[in-house]
mmCIF file as Biopython writes it, N, C-alpha, C and O atoms, coordinates in Angstrom:
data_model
#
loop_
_atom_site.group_PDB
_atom_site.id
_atom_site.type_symbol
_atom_site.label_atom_id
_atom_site.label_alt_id
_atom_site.label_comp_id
_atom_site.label_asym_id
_atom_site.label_entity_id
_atom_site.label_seq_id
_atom_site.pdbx_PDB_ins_code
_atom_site.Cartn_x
_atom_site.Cartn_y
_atom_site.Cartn_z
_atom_site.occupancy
_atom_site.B_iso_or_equiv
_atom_site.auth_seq_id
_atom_site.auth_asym_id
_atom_site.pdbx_PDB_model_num
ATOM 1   N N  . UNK A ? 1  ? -2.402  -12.974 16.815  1.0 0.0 1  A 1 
ATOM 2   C CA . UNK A ? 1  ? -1.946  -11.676 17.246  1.0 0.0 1  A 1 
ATOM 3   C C  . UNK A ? 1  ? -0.798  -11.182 16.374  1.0 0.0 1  A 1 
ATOM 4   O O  . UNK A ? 1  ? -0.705  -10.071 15.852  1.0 0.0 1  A 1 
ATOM 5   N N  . UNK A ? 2  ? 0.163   -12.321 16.297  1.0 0.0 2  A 1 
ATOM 6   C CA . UNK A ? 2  ? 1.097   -11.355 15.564  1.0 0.0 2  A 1 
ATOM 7   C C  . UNK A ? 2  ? 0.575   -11.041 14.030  1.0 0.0 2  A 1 
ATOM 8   O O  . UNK A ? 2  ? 1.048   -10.057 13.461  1.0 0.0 2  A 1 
ATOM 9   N N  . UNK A ? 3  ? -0.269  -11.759 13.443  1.0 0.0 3  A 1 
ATOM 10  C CA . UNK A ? 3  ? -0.812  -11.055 12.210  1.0 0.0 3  A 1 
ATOM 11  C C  . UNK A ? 3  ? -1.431  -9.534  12.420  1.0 0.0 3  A 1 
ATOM 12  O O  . UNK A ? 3  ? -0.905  -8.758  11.622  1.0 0.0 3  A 1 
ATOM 13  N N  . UNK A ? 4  ? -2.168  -9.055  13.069  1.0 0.0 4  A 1 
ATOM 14  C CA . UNK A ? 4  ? -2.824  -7.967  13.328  1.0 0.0 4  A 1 
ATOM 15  C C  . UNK A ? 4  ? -1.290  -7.277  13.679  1.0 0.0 4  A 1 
ATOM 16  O O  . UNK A ? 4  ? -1.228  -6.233  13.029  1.0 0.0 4  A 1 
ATOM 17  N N  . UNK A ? 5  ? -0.083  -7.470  14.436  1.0 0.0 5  A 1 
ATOM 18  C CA . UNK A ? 5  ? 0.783   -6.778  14.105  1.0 0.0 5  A 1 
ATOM 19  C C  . UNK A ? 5  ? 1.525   -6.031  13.013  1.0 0.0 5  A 1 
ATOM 20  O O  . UNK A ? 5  ? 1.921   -4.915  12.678  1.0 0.0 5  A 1 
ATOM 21  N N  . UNK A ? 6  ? 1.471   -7.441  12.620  1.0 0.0 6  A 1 
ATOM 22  C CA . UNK A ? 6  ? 2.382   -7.125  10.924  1.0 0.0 6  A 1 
ATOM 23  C C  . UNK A ? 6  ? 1.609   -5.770  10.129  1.0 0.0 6  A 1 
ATOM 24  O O  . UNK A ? 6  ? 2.124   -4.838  9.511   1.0 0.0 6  A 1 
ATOM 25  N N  . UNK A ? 7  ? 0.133   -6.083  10.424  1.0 0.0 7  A 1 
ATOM 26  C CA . UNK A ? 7  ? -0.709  -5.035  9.620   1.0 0.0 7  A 1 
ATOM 27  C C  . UNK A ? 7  ? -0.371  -3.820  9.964   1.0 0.0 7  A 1 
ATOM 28  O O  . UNK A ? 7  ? -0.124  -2.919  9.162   1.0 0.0 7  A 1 
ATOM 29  N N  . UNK A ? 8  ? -0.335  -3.713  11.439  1.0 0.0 8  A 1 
ATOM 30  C CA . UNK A ? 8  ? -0.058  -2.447  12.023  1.0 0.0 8  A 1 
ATOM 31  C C  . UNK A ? 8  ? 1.024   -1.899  11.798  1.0 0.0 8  A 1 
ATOM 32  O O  . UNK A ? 8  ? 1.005   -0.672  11.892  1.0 0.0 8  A 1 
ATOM 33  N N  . UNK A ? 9  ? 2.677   -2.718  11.334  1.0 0.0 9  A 1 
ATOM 34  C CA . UNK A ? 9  ? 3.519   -2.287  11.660  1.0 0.0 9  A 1 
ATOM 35  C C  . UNK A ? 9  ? 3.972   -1.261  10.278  1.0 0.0 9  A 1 
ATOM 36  O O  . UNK A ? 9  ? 3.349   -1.333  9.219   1.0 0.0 9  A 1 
ATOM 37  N N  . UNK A ? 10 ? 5.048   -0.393  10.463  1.0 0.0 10 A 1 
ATOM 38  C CA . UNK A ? 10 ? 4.993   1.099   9.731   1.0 0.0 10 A 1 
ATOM 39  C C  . UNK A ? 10 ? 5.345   0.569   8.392   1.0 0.0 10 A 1 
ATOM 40  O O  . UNK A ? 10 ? 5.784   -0.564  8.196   1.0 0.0 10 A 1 
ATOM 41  N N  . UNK A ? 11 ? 5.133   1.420   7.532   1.0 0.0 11 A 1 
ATOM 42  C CA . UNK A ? 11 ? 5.920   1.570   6.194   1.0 0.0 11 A 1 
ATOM 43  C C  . UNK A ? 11 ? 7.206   1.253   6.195   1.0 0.0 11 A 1 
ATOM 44  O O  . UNK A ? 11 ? 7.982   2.104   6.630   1.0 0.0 11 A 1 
ATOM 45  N N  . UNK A ? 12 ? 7.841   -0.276  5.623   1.0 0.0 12 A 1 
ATOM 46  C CA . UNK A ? 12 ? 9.090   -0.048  5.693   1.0 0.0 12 A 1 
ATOM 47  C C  . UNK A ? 12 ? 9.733   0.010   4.324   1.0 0.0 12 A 1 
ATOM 48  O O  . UNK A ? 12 ? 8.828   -0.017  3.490   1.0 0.0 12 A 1 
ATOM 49  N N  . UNK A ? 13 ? 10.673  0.063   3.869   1.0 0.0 13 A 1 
ATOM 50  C CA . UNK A ? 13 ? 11.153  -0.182  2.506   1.0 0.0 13 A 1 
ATOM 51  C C  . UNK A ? 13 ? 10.493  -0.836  1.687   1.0 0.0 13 A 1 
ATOM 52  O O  . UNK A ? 13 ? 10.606  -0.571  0.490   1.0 0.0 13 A 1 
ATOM 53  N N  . UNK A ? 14 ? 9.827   -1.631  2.030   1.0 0.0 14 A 1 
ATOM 54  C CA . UNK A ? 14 ? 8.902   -3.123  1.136   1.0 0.0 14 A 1 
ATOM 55  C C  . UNK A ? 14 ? 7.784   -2.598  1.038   1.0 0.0 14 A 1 
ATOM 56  O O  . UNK A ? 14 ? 6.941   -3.423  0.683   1.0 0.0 14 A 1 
ATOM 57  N N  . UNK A ? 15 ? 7.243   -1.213  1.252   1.0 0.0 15 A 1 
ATOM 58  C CA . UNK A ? 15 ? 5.890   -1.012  1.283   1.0 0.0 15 A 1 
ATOM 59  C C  . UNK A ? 15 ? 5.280   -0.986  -0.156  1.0 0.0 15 A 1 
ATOM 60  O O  . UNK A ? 15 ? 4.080   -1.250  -0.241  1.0 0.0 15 A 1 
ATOM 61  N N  . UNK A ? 16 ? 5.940   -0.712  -1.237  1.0 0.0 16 A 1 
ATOM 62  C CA . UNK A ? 16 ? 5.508   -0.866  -2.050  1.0 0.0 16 A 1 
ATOM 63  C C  . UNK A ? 16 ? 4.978   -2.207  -2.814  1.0 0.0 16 A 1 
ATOM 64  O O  . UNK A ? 16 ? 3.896   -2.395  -3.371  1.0 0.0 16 A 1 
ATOM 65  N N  . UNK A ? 17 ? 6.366   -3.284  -2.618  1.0 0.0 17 A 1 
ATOM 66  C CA . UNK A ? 17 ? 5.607   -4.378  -2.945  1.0 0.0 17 A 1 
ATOM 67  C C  . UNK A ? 17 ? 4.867   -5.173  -2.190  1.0 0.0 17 A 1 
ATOM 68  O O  . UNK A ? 17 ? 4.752   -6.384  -2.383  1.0 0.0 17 A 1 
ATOM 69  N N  . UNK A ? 18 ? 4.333   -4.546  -1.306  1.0 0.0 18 A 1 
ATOM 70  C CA . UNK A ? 18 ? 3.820   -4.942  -0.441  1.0 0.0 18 A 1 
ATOM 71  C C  . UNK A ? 18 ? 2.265   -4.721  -0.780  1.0 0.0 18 A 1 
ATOM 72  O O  . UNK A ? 18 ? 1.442   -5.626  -0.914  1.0 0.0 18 A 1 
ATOM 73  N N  . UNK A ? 19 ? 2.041   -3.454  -0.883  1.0 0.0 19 A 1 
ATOM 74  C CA . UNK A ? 19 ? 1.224   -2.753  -1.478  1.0 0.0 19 A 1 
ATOM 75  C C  . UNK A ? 19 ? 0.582   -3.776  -3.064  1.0 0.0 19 A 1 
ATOM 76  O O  . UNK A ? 19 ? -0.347  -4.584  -3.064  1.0 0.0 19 A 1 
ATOM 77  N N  . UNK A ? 20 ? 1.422   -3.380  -4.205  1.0 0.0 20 A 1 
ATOM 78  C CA . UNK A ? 20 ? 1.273   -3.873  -4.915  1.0 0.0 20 A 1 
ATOM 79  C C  . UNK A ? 20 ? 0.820   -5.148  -5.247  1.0 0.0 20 A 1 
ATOM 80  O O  . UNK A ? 20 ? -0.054  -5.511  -6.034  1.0 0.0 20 A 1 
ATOM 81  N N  . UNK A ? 21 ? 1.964   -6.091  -4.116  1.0 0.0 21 A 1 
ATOM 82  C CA . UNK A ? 21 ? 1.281   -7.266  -4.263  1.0 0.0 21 A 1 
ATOM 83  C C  . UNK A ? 21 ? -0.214  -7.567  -3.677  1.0 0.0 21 A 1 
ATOM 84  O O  . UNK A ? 21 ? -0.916  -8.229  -4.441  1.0 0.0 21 A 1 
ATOM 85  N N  . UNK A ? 22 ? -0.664  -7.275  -2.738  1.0 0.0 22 A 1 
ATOM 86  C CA . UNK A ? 22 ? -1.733  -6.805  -2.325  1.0 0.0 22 A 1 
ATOM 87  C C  . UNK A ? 22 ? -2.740  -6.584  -3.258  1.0 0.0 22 A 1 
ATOM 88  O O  . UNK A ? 22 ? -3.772  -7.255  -3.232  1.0 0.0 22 A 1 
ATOM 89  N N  . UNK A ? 23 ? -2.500  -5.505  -4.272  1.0 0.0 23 A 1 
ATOM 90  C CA . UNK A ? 23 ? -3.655  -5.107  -5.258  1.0 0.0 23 A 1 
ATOM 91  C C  . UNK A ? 23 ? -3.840  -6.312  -6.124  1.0 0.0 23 A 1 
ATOM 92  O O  . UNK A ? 23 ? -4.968  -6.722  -6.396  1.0 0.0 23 A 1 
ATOM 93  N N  . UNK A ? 24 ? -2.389  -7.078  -6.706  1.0 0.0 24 A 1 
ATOM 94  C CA . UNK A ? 24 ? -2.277  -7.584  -7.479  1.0 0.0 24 A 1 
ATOM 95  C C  . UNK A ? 24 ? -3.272  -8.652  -7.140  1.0 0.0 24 A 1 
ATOM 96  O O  . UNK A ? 24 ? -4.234  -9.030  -7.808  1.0 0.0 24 A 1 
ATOM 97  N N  . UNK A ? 25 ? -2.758  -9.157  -5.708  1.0 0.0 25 A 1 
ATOM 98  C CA . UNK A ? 25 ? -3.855  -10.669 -5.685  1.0 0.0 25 A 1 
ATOM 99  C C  . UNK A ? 25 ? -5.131  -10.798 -5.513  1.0 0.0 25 A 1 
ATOM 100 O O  . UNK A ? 25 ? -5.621  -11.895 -5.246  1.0 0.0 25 A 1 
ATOM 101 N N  . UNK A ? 26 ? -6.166  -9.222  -5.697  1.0 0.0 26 A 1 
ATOM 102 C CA . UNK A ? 26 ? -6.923  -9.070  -5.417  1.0 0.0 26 A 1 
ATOM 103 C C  . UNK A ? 26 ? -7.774  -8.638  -6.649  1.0 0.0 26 A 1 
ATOM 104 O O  . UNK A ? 26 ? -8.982  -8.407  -6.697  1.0 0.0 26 A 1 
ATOM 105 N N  . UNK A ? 27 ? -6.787  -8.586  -7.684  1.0 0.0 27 A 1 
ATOM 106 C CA . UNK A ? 27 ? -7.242  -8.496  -9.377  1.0 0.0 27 A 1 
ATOM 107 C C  . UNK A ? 27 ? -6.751  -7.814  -10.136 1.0 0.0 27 A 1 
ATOM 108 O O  . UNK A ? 27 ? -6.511  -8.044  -11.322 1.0 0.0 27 A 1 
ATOM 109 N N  . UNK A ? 28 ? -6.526  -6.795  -9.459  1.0 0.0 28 A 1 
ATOM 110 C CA . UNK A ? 28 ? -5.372  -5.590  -10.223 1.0 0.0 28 A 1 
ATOM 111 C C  . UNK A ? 28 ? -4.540  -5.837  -10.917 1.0 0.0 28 A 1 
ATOM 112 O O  . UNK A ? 28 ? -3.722  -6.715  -10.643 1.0 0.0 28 A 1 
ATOM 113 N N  . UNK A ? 29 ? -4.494  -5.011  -12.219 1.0 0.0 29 A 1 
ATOM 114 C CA . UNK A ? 29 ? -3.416  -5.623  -12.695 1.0 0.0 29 A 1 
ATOM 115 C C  . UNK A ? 29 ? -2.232  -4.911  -12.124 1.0 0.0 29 A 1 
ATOM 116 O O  . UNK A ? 29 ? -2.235  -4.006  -11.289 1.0 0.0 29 A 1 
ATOM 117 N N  . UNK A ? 30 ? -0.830  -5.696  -12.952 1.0 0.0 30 A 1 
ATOM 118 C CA . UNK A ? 30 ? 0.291   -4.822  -12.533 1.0 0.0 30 A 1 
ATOM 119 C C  . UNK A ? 30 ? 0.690   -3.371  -12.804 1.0 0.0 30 A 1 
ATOM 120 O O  . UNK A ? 30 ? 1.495   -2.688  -12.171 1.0 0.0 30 A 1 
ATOM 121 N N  . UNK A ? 31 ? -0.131  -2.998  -14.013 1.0 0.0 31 A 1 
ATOM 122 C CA . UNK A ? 31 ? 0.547   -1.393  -14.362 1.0 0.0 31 A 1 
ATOM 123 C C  . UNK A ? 31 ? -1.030  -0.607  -13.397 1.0 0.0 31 A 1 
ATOM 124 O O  . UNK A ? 31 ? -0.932  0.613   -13.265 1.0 0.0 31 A 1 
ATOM 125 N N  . UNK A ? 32 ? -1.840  -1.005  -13.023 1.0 0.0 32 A 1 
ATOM 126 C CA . UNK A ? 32 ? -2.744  -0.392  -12.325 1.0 0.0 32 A 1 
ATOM 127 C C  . UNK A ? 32 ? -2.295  -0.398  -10.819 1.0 0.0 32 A 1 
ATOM 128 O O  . UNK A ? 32 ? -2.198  0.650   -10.182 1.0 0.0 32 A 1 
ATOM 129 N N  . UNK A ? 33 ? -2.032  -1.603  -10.297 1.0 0.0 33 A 1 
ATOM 130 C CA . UNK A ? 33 ? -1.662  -1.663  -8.972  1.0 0.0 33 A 1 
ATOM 131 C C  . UNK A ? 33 ? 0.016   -0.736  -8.718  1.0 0.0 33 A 1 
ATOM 132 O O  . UNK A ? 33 ? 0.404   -0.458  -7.583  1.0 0.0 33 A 1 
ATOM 133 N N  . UNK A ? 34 ? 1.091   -0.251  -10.410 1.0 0.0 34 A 1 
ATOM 134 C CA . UNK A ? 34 ? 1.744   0.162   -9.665  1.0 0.0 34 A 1 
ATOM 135 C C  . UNK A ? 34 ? 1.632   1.665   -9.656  1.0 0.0 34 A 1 
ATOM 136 O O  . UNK A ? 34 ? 2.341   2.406   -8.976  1.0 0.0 34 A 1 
ATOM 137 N N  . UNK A ? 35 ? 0.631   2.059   -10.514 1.0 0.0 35 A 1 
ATOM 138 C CA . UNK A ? 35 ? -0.722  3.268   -10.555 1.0 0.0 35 A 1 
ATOM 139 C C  . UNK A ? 35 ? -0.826  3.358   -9.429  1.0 0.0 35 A 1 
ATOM 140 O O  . UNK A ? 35 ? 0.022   4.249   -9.384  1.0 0.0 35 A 1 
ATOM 141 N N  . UNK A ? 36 ? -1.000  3.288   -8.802  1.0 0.0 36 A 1 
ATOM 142 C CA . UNK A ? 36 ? -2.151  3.209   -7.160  1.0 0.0 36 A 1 
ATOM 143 C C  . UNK A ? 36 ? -0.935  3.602   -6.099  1.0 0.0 36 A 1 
ATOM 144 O O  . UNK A ? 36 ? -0.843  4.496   -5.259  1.0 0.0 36 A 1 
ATOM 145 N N  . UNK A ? 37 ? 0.067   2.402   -6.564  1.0 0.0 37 A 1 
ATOM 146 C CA . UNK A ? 37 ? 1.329   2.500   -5.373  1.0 0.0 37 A 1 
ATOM 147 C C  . UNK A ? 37 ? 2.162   4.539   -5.769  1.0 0.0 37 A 1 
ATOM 148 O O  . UNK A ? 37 ? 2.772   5.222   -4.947  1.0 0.0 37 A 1 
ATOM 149 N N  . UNK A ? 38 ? 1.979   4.750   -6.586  1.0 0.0 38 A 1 
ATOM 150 C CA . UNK A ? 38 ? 2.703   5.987   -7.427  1.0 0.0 38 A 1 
ATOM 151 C C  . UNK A ? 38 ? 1.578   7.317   -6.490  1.0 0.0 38 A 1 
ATOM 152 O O  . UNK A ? 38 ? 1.747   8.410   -5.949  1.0 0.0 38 A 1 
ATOM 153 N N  . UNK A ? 39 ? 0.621   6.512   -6.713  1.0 0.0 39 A 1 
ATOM 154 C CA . UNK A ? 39 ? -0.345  7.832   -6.518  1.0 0.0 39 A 1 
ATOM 155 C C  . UNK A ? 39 ? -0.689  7.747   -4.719  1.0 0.0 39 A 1 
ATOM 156 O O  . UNK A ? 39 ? -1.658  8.437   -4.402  1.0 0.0 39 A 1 
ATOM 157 N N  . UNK A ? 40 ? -0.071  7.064   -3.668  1.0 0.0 40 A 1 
ATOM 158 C CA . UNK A ? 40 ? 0.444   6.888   -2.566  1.0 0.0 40 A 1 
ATOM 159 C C  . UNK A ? 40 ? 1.737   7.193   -1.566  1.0 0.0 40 A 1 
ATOM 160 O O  . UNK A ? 40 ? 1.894   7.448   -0.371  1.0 0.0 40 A 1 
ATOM 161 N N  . UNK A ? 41 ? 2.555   7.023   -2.716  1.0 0.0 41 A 1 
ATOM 162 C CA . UNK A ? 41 ? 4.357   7.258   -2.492  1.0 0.0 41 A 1 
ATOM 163 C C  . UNK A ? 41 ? 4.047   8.607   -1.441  1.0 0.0 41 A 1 
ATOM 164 O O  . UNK A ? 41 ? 4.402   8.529   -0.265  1.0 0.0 41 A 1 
ATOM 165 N N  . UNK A ? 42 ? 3.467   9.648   -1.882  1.0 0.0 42 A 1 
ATOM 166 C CA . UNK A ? 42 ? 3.798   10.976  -1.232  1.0 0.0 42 A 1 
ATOM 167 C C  . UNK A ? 42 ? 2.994   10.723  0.253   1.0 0.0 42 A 1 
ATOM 168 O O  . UNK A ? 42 ? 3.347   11.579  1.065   1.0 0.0 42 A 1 
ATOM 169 N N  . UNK A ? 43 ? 2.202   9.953   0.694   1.0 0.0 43 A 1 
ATOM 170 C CA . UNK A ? 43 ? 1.980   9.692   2.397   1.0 0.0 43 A 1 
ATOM 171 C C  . UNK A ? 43 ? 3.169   8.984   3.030   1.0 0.0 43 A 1 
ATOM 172 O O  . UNK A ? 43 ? 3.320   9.268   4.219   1.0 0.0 43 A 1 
ATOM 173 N N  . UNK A ? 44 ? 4.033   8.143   2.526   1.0 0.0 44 A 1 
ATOM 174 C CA . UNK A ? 44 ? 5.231   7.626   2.587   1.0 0.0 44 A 1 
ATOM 175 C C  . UNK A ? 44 ? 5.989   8.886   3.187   1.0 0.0 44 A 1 
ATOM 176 O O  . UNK A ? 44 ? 6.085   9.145   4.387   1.0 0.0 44 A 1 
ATOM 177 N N  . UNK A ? 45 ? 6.571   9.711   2.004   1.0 0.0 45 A 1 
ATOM 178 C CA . UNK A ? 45 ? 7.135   10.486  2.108   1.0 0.0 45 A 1 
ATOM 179 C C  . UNK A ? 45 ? 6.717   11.869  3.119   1.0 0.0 45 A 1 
ATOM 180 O O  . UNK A ? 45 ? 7.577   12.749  3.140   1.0 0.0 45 A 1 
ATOM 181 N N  . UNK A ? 46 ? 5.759   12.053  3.752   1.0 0.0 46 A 1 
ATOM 182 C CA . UNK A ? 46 ? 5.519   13.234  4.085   1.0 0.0 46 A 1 
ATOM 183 C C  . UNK A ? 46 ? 5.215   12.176  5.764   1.0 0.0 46 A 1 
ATOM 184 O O  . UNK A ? 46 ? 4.840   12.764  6.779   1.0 0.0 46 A 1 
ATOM 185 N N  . UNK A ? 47 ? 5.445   10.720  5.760   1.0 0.0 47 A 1 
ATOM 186 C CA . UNK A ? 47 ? 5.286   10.459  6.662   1.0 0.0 47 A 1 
ATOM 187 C C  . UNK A ? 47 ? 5.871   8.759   7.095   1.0 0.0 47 A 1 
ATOM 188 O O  . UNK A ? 47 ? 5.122   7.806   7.309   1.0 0.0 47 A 1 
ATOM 189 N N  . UNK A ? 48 ? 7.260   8.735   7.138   1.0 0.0 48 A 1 
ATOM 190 C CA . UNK A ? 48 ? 8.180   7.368   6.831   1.0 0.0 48 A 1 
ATOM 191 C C  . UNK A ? 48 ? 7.093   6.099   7.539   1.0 0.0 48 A 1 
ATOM 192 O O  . UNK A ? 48 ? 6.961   4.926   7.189   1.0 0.0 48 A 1 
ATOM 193 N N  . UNK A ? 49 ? 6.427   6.850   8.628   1.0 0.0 49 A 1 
ATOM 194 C CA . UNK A ? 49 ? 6.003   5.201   9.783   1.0 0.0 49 A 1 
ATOM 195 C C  . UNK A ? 49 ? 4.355   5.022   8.920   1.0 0.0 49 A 1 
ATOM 196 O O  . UNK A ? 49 ? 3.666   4.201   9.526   1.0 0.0 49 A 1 
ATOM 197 N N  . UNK A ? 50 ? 3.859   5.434   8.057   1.0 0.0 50 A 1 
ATOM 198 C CA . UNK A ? 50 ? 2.695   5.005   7.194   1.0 0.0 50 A 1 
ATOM 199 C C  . UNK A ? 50 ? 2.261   3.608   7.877   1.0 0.0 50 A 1 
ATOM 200 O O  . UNK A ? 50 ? 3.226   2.845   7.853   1.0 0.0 50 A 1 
ATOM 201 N N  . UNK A ? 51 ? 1.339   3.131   8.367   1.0 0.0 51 A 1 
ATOM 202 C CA . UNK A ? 51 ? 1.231   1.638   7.913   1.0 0.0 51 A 1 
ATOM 203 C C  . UNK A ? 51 ? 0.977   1.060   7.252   1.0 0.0 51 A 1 
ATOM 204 O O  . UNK A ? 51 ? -0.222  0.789   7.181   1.0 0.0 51 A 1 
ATOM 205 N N  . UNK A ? 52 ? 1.681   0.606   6.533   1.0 0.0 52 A 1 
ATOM 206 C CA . UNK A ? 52 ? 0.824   -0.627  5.196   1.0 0.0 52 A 1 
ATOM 207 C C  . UNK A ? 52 ? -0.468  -0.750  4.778   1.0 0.0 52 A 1 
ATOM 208 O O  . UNK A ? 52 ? -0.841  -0.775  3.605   1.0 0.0 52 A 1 
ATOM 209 N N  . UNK A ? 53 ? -1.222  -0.836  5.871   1.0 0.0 53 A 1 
ATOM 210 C CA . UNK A ? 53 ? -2.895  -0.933  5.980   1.0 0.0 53 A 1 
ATOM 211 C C  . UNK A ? 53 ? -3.094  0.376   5.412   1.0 0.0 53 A 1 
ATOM 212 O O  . UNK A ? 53 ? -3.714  0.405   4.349   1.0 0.0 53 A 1 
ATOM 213 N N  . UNK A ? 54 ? -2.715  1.409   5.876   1.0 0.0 54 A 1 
ATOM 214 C CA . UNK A ? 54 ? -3.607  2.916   5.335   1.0 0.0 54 A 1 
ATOM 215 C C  . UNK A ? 54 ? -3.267  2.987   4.123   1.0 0.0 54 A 1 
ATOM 216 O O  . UNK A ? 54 ? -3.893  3.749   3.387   1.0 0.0 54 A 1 
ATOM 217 N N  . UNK A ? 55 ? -2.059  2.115   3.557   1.0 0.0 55 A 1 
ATOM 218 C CA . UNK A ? 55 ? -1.200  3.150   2.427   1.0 0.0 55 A 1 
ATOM 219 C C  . UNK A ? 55 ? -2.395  2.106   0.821   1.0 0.0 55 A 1 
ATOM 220 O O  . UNK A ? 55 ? -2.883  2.444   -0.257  1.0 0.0 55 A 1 
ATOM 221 N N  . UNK A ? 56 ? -2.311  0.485   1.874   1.0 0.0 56 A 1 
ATOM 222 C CA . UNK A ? 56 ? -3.225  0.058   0.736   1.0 0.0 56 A 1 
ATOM 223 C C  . UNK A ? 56 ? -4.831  0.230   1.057   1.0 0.0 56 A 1 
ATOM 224 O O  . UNK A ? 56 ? -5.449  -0.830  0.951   1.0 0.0 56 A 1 
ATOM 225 N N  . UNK A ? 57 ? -5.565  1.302   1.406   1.0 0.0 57 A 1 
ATOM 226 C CA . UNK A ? 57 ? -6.648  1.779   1.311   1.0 0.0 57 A 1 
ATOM 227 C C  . UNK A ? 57 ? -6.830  2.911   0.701   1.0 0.0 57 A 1 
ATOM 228 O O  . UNK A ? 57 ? -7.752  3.335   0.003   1.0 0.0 57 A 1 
ATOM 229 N N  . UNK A ? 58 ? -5.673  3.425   1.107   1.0 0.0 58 A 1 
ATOM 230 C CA . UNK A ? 58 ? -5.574  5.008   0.262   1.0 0.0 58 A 1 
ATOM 231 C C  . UNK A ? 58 ? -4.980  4.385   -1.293  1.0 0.0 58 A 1 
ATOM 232 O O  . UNK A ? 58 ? -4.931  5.133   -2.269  1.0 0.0 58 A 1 
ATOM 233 N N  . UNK A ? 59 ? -4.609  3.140   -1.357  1.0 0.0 59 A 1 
ATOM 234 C CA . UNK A ? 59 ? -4.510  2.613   -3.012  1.0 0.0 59 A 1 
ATOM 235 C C  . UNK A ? 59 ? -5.984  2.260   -3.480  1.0 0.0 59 A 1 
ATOM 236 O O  . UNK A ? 59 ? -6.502  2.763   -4.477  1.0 0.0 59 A 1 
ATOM 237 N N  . UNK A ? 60 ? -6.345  1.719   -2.991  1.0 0.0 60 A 1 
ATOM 238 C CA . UNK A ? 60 ? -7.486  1.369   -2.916  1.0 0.0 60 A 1 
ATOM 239 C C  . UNK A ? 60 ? -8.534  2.576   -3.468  1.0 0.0 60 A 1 
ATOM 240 O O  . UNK A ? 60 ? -9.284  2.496   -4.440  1.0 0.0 60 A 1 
ATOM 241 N N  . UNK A ? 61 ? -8.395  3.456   -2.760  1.0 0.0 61 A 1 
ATOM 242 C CA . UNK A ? 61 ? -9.416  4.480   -2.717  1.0 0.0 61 A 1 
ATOM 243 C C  . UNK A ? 61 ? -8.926  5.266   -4.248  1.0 0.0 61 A 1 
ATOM 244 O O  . UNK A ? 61 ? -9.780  5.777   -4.973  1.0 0.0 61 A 1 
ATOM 245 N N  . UNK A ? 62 ? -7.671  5.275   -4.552  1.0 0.0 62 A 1 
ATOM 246 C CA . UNK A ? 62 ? -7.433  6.076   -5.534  1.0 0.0 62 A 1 
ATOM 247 C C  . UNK A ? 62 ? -7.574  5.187   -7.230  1.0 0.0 62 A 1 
ATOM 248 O O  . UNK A ? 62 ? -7.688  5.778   -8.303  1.0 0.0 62 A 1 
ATOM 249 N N  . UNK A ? 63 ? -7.534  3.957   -7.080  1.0 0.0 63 A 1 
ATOM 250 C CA . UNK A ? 63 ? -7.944  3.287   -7.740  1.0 0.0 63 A 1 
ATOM 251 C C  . UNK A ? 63 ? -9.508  3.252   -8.234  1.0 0.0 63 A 1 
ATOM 252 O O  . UNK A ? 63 ? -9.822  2.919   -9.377  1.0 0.0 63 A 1 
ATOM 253 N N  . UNK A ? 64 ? -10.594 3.700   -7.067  1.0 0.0 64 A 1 
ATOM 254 C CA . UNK A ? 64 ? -11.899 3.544   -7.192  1.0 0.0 64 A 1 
ATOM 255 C C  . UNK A ? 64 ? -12.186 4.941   -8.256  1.0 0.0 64 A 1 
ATOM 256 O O  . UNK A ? 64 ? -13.104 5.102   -9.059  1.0 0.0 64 A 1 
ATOM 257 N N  . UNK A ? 65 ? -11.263 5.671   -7.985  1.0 0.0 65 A 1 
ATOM 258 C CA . UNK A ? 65 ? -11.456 7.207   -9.186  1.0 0.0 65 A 1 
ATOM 259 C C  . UNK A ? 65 ? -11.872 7.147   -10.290 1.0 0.0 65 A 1 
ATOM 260 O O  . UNK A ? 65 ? -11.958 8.167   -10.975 1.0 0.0 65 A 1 
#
């Protein structure tokens, strides 16, 4: 349970490497995964409680471009 929390819980300061690391261990490299995190920042910003989960799908998704 508390894993399915953590997922849920909002965007906090760490979302980026959070994010990143995420892409990274999944193959990405680093100037792509911090591509992805750049082209995300503005759901952050237009919305502080993001969760982690959406912010690395919407990396995800912008990566698949």
């Amino acid at each position: 349970m508390a894993a399915a929390s953590a997922t849920a819980a909002p965007a906090a300061a760490g979302w980026r490497d959070q994010v990143k690391g995420g892409l990274e261990g999944l193959g990405w490299s680093s100037r792509d995964a911090e591509r992805a995190c750049e082209a995300v920042a503005g759901l952050v910003a237009d919305d502080p409680a993001t969760p982690v989960a959406a912010l690395m799908r919407a990396a995800l998704r912008s990566l698949a471009k």
